[in-house]
N, CA and C atoms as a LAMMPS dump frame, in Angstrom:
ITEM: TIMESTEP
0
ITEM: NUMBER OF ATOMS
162
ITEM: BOX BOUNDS ff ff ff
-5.0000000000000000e+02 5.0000000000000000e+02
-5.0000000000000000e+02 5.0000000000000000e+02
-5.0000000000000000e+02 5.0000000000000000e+02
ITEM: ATOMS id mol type element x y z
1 1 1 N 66.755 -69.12 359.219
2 1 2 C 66.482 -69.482 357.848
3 1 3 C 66.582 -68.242 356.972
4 2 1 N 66.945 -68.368 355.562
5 2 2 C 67.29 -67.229 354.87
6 2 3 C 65.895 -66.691 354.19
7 3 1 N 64.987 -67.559 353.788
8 3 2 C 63.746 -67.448 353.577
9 3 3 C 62.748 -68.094 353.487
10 4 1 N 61.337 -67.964 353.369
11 4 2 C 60.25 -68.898 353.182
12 4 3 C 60.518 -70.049 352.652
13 5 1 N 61.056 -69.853 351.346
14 5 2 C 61.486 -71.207 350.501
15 5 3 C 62.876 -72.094 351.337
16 6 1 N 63.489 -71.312 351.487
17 6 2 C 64.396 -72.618 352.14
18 6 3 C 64.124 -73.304 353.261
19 7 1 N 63.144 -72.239 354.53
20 7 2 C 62.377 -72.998 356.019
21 7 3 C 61.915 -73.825 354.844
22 8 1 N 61.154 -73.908 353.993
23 8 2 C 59.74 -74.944 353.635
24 8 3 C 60.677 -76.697 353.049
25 9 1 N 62.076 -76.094 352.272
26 9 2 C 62.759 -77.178 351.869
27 9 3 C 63.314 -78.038 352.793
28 10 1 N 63.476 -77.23 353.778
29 10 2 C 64.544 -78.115 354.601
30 10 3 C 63.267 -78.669 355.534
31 11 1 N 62.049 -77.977 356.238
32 11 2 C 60.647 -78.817 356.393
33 11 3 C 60.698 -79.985 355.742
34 12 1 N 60.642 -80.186 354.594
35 12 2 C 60.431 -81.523 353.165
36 12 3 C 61.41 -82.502 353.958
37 13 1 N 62.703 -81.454 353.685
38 13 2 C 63.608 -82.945 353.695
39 13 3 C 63.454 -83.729 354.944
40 14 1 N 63.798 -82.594 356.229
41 14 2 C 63.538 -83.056 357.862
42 14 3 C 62.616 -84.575 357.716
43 15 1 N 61.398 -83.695 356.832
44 15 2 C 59.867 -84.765 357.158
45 15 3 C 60.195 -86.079 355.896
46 16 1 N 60.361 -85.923 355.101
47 16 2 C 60.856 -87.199 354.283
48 16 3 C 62.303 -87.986 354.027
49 17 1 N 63.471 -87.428 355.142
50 17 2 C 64.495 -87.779 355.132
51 17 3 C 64.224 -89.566 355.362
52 18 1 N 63.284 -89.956 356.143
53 18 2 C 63.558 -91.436 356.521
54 18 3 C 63.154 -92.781 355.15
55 19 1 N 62.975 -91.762 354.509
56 19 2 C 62.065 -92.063 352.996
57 19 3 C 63.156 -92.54 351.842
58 20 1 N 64.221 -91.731 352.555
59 20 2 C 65.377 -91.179 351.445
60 20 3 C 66.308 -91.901 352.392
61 21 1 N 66.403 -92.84 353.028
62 21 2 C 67.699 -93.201 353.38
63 21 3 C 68.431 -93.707 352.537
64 22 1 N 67.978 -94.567 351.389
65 22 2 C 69.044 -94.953 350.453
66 22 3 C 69.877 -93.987 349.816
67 23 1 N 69.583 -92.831 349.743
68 23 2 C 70.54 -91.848 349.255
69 23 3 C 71.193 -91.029 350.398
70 24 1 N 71.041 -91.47 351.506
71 24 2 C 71.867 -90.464 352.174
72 24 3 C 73.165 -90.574 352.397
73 25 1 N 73.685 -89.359 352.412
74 25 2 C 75.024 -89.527 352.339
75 25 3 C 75.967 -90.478 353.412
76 26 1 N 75.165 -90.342 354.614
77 26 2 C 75.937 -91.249 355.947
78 26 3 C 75.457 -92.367 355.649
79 27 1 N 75.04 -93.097 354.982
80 27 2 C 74.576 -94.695 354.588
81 27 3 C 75.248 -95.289 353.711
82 28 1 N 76.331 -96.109 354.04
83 28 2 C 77.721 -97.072 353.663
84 28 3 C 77.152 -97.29 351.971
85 29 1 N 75.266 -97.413 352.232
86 29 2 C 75.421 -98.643 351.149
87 29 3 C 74.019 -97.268 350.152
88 30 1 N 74.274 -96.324 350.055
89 30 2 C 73.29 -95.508 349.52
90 30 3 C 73.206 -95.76 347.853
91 31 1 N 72.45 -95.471 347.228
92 31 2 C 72.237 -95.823 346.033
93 31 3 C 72.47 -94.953 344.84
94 32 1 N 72.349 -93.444 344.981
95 32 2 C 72.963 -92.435 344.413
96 32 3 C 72.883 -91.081 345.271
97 33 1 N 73.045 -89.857 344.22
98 33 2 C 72.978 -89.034 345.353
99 33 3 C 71.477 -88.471 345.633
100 34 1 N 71.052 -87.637 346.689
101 34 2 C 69.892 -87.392 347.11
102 34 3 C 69.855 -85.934 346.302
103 35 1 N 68.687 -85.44 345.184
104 35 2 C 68.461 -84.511 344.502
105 35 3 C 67.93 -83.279 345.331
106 36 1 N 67.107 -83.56 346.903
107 36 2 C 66.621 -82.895 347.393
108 36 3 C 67.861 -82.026 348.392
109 37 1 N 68.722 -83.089 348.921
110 37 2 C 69.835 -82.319 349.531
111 37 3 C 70.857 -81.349 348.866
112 38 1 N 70.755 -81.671 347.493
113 38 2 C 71.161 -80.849 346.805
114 38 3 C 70.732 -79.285 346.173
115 39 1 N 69.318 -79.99 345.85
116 39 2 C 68.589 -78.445 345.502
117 39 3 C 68.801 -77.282 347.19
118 40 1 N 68.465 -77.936 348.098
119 40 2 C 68.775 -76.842 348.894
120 40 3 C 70.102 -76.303 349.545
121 41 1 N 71.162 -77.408 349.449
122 41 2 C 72.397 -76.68 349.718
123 41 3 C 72.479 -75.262 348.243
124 42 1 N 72.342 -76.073 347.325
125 42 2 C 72.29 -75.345 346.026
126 42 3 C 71.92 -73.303 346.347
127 43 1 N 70.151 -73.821 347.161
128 43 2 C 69.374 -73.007 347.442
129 43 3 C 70.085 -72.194 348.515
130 44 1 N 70.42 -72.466 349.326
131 44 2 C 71.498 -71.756 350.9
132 44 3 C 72.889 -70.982 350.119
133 45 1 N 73.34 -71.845 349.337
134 45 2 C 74.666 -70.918 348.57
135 45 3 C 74.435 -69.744 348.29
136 46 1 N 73.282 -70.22 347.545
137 46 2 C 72.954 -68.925 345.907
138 46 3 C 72.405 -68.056 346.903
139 47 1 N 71.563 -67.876 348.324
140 47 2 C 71.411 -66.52 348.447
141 47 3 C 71.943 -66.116 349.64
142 48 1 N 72.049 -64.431 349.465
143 48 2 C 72.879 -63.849 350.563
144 48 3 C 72.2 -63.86 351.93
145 49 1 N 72.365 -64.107 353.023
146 49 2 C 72.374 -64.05 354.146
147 49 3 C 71.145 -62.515 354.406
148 50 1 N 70.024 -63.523 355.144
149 50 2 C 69.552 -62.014 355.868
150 50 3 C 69.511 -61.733 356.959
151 51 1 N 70.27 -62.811 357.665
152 51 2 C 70.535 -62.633 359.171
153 51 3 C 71.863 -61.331 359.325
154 52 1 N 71.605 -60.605 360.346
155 52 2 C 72.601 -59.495 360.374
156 52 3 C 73.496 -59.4 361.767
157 53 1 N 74.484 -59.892 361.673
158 53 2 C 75.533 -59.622 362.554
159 53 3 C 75.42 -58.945 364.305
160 54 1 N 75.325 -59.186 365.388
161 54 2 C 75.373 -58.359 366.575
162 54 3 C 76.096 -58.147 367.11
């Protein structure tokens, strides 16, 4: 994980994904898009990597 905040987002989604099936993207019949999968891809883009190479 890149940091506190993103372990804790992707925690959220893991734990309320079954909540959110109407928006998920693999569901034929979803209803729009999911705001939470977004804020954290969003969140994973925008910061640089602190894992370091071996």
């Amino acid at each position: 994980m890149r940091d506190q905040r993103a372990l804790d987002a992707i925690r959220r989604y893991i734990t309320t994904n079954p909540e959110r099936w109407t928006l998920d993207l693999y569901n034929c019949e979803r209803r729009a898009q999911d705001p939470l999968t977004r804020e954290i891809w969003q969140m994973l883009l925008a910061q640089p990597s602190t894992q370091q190479g071996g």
